[in-house]
VOPA-68414 format. One record per residue: residue number from 1; y, z, x of N, C-alpha, C in turn. Coordinates in Angstrom, 3 decimals, padded with zeros to 6 digits. Layout:
<pts>
NUM / Y / Z / X / Y / Z / X / Y / Z / X
...
</pts>
This chain:
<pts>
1 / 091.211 / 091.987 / 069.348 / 090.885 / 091.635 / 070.710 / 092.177 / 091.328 / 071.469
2 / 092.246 / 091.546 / 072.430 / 093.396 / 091.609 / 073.781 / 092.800 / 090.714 / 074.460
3 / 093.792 / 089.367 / 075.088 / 093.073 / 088.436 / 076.277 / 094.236 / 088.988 / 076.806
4 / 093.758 / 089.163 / 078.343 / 094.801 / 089.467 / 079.458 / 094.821 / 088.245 / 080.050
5 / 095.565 / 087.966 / 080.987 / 095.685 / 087.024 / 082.393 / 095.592 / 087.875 / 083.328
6 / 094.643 / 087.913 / 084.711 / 094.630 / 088.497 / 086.066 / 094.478 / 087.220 / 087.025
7 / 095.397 / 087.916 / 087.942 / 095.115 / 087.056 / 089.339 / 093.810 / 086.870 / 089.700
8 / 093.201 / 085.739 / 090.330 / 092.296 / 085.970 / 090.894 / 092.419 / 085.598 / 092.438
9 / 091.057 / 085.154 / 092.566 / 090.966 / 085.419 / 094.705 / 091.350 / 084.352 / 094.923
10 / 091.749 / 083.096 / 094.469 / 092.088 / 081.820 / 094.841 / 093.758 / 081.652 / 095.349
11 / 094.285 / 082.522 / 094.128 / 095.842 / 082.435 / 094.568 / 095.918 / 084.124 / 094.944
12 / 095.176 / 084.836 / 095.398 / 095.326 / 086.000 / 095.996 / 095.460 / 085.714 / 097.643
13 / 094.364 / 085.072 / 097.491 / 094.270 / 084.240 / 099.171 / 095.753 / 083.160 / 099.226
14 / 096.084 / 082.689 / 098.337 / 096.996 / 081.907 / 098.713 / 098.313 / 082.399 / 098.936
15 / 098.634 / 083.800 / 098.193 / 099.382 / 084.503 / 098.508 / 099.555 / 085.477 / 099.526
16 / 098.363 / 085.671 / 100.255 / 098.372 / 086.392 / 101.662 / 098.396 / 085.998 / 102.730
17 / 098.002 / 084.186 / 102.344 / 098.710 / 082.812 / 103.795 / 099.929 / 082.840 / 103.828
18 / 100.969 / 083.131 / 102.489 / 101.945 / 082.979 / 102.554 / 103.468 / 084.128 / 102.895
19 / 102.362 / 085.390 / 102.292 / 103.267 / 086.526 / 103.109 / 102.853 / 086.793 / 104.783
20 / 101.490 / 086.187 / 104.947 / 101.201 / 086.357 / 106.510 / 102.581 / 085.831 / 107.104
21 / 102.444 / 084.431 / 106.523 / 103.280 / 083.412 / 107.541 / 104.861 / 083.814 / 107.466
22 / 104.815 / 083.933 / 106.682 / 106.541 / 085.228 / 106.313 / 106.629 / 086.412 / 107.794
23 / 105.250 / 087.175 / 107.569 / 105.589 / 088.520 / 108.595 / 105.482 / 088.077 / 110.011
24 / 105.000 / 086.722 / 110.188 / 104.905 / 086.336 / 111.379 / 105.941 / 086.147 / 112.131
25 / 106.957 / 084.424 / 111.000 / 107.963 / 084.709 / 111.112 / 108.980 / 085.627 / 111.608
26 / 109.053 / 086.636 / 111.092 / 109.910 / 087.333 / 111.256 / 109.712 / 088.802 / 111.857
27 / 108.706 / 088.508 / 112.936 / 107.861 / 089.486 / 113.623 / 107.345 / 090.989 / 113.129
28 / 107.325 / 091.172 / 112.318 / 106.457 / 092.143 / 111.218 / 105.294 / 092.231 / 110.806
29 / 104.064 / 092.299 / 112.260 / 102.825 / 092.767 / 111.633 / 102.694 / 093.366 / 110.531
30 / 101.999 / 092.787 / 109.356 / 102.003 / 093.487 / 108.326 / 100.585 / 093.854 / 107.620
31 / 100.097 / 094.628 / 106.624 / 099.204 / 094.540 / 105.831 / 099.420 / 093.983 / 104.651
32 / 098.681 / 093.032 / 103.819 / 099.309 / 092.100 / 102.338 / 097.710 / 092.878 / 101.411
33 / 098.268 / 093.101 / 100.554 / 097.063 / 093.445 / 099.502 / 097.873 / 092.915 / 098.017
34 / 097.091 / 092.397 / 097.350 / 096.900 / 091.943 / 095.889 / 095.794 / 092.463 / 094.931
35 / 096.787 / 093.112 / 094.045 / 095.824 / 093.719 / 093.103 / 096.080 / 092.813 / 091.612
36 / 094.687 / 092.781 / 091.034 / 094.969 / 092.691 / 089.592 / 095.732 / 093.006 / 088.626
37 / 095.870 / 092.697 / 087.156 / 096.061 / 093.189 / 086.230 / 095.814 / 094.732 / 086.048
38 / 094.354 / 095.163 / 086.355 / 093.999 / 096.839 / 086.051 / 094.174 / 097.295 / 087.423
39 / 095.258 / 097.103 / 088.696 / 095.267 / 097.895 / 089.466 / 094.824 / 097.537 / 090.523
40 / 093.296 / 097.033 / 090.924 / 091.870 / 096.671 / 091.716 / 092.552 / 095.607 / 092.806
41 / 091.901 / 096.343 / 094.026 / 092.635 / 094.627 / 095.019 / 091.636 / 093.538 / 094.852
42 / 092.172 / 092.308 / 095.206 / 091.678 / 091.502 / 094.614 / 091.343 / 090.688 / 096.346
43 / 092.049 / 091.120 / 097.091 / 092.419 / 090.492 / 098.665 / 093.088 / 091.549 / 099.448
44 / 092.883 / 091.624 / 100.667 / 093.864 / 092.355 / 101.631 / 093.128 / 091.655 / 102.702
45 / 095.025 / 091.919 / 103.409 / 094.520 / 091.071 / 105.035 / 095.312 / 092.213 / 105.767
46 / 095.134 / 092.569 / 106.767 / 095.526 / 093.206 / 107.837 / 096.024 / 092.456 / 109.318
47 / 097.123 / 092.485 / 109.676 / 097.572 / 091.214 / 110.660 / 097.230 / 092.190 / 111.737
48 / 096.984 / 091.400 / 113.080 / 096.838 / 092.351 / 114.326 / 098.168 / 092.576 / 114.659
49 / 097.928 / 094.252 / 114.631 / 099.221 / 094.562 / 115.306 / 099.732 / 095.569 / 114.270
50 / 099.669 / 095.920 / 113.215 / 099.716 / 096.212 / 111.708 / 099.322 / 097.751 / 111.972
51 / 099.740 / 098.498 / 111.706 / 099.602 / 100.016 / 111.723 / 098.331 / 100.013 / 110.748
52 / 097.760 / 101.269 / 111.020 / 096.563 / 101.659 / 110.556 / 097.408 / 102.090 / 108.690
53 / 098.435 / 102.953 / 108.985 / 098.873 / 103.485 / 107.675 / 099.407 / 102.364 / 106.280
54 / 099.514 / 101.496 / 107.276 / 099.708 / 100.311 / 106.232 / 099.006 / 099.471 / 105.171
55 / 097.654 / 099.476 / 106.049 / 096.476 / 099.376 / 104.729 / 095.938 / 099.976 / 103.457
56 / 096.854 / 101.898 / 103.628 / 096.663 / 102.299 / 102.039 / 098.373 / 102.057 / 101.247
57 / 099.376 / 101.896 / 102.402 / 100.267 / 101.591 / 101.651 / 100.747 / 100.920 / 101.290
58 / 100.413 / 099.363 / 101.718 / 100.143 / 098.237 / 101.033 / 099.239 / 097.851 / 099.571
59 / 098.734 / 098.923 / 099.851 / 097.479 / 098.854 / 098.135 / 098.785 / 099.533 / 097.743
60 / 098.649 / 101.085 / 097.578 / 099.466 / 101.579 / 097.152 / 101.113 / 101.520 / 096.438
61 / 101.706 / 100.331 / 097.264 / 102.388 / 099.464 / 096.745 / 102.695 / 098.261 / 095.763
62 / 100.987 / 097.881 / 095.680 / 100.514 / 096.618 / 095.118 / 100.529 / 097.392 / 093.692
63 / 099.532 / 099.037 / 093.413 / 099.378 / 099.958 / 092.569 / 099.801 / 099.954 / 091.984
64 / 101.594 / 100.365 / 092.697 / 102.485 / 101.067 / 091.794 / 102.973 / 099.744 / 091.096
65 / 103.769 / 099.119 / 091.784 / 104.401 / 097.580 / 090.900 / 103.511 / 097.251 / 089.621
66 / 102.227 / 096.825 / 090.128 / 101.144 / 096.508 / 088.756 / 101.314 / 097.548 / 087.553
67 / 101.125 / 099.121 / 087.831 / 101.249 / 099.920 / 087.158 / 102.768 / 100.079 / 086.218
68 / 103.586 / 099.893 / 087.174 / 104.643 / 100.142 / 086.403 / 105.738 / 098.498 / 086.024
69 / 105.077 / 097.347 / 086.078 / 105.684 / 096.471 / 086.296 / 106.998 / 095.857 / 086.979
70 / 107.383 / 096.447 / 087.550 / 108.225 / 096.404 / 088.461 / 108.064 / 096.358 / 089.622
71 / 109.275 / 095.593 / 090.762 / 109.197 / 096.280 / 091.938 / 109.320 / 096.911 / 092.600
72 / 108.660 / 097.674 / 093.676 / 109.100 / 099.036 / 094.235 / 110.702 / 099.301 / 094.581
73 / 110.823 / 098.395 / 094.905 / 112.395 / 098.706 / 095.400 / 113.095 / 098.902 / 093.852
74 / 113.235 / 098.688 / 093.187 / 113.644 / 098.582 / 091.684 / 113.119 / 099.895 / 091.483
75 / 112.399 / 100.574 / 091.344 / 111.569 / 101.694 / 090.670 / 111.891 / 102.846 / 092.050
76 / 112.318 / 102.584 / 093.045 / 113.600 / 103.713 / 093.735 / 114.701 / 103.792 / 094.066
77 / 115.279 / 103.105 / 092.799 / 116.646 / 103.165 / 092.267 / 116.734 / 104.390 / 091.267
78 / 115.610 / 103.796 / 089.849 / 115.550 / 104.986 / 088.802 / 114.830 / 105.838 / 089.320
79 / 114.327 / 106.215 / 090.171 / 113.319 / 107.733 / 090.425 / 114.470 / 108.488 / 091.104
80 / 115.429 / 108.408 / 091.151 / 116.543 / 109.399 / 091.931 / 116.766 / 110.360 / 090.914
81 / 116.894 / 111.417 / 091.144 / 117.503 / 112.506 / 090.421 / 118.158 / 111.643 / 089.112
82 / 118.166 / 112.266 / 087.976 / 118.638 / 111.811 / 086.896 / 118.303 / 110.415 / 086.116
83 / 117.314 / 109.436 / 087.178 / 117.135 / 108.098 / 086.811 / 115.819 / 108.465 / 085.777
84 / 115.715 / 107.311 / 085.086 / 114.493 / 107.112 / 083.852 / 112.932 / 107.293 / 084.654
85 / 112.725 / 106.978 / 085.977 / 111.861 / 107.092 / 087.045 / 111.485 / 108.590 / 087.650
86 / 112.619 / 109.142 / 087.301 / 112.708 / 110.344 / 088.605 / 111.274 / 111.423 / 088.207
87 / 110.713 / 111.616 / 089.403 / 109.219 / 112.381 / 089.545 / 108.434 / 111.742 / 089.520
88 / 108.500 / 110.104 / 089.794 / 107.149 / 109.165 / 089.685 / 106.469 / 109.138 / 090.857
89 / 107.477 / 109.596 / 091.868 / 106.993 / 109.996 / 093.201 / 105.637 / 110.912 / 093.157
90 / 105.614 / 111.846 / 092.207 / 104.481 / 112.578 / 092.237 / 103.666 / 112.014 / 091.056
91 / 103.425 / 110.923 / 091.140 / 102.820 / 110.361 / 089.252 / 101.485 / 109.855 / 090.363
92 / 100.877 / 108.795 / 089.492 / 099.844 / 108.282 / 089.327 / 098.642 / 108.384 / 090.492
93 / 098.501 / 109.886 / 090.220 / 097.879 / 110.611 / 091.109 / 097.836 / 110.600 / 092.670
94 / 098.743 / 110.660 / 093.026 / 099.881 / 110.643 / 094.425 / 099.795 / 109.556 / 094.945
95 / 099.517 / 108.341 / 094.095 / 099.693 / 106.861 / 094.563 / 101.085 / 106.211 / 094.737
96 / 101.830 / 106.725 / 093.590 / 103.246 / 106.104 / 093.619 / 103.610 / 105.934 / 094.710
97 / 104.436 / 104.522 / 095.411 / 105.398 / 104.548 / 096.481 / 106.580 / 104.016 / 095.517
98 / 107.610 / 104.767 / 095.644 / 109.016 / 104.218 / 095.829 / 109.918 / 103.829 / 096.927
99 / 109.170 / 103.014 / 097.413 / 110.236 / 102.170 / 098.651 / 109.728 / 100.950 / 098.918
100 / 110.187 / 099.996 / 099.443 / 110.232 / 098.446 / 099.072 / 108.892 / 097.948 / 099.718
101 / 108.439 / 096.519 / 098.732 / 107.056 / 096.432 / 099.949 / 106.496 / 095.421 / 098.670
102 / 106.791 / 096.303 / 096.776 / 105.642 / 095.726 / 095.997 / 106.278 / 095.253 / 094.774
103 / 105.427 / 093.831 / 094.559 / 105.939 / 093.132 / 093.988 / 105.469 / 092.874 / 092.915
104 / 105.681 / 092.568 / 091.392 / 104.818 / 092.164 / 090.209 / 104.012 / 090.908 / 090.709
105 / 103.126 / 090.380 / 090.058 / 103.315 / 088.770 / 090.071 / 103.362 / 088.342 / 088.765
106 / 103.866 / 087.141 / 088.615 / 104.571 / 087.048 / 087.212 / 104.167 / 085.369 / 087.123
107 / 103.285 / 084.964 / 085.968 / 102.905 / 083.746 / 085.303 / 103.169 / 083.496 / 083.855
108 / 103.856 / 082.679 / 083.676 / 104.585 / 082.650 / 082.090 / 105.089 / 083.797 / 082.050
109 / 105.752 / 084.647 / 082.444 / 106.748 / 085.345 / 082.029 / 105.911 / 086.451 / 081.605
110 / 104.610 / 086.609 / 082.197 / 103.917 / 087.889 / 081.769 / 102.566 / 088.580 / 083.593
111 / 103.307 / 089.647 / 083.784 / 102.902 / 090.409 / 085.207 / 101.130 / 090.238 / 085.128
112 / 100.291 / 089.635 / 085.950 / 099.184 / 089.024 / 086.159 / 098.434 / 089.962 / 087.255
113 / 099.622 / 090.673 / 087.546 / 098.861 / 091.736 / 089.299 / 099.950 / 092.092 / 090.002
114 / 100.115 / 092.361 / 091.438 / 100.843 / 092.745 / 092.217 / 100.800 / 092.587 / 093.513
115 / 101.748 / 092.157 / 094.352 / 101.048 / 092.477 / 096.076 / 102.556 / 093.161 / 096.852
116 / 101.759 / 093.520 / 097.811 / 101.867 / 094.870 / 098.446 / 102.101 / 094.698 / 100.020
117 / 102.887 / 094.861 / 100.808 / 103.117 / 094.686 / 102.108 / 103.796 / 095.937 / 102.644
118 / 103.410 / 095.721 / 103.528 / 103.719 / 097.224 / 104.395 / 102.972 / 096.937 / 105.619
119 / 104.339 / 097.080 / 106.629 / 104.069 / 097.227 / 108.569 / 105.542 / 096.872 / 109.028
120 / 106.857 / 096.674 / 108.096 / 107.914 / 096.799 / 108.774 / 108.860 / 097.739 / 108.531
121 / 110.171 / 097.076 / 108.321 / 110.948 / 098.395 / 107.421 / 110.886 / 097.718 / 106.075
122 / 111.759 / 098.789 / 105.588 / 111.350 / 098.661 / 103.730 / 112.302 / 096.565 / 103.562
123 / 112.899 / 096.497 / 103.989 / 113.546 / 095.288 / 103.834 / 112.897 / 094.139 / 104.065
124 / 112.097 / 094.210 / 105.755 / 111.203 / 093.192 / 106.001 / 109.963 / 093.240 / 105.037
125 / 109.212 / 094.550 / 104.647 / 108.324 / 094.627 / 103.706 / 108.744 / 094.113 / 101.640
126 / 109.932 / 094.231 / 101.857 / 110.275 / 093.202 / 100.339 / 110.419 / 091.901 / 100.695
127 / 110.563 / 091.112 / 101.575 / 110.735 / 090.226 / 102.172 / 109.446 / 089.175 / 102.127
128 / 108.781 / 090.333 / 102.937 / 107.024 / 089.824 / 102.693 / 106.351 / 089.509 / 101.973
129 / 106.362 / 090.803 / 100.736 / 105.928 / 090.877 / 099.430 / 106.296 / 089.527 / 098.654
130 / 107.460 / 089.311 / 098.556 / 107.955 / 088.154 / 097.933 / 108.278 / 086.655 / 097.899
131 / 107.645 / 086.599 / 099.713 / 107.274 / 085.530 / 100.036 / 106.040 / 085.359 / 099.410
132 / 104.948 / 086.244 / 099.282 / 103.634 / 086.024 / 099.086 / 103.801 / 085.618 / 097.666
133 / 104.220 / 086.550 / 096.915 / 104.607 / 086.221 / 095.282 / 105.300 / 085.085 / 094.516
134 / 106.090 / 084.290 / 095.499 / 106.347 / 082.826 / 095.101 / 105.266 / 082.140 / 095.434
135 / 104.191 / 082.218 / 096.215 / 102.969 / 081.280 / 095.826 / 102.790 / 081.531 / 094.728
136 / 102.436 / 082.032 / 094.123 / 102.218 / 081.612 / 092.467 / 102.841 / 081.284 / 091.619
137 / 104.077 / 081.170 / 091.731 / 105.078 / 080.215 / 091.033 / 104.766 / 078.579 / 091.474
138 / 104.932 / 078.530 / 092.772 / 104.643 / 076.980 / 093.196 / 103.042 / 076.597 / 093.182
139 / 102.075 / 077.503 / 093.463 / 100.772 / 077.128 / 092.767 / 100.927 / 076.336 / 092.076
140 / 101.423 / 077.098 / 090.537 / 101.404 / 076.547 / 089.556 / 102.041 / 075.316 / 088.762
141 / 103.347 / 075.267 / 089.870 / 104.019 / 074.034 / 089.656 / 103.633 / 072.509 / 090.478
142 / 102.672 / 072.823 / 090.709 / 102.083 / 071.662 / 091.620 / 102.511 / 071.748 / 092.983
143 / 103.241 / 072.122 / 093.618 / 103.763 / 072.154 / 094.771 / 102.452 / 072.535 / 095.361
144 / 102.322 / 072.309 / 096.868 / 101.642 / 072.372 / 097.910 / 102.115 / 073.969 / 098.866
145 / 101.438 / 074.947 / 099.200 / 101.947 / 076.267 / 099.524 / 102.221 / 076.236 / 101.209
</pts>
């Protein structure tokens, strides 16, 4: 038997107050999606103002990270010509994004899900992502989000 750990909707939600308030900040309507362990969103919010295209590429982002444990920006470094990555662009049935946005989430030192932002440029969208993804570090440390 295999026990996994997955995110659930409690700190999914708590992580999409916290990349909201990030894209607000820093004026970047965004879309935030959090997926599970197997992929599945678990939450998505759509900010007004947020491009329509951002809601599959915010999953899509959430996807790939979960899938490949990593973050997007990390995983289009190696997909360049010659990298350990390269052609993932056309992988997991044309879901892959390689460009910044998606993030693991990581509890004890083992990836729990992913979230996913997308509505700025690739910089403000890692930005986002990873604001949202330290809520669950401080969740868990008692801190207040």
């Amino acid at each position: 038997m295999i026990i996994v750990k997955s995110i659930g909707l409690e700190d999914a939600n708590r992580i999409i107050e916290k990349a909201i308030a990030h894209a607000s900040r820093i004026g970047s309507p965004s879309t935030i999606a959090v997926v599970d362990i197997g992929g599945a969103v678990v939450a998505q919010a759509r900010m007004d103002g947020a491009s329509l295209s951002s809601v599959a590429l915010a999953y899509n982002k959430a996807y790939t990270s979960v899938s490949c444990k990593l973050a997007t920006s990390e995983i289009a470094k190696i997909a360049q010509p010659g990298g350990d990555f390269y052609g993932i662009a056309n992988g997991l049935d044309g879901r892959a994004i390689i460009f910044p946005g998606g993030v693991p989430l990581e509890l004890d030192g083992q990836v729990v899900g992913a979230v996913g932002a997308s509505g700025g440029n690739g910089a403000q969208d890692d930005e986002v992502a990873r604001a949202g993804a330290s809520a669950v570090s401080t969740a868990r440390s008692g801190e207040t989000t």
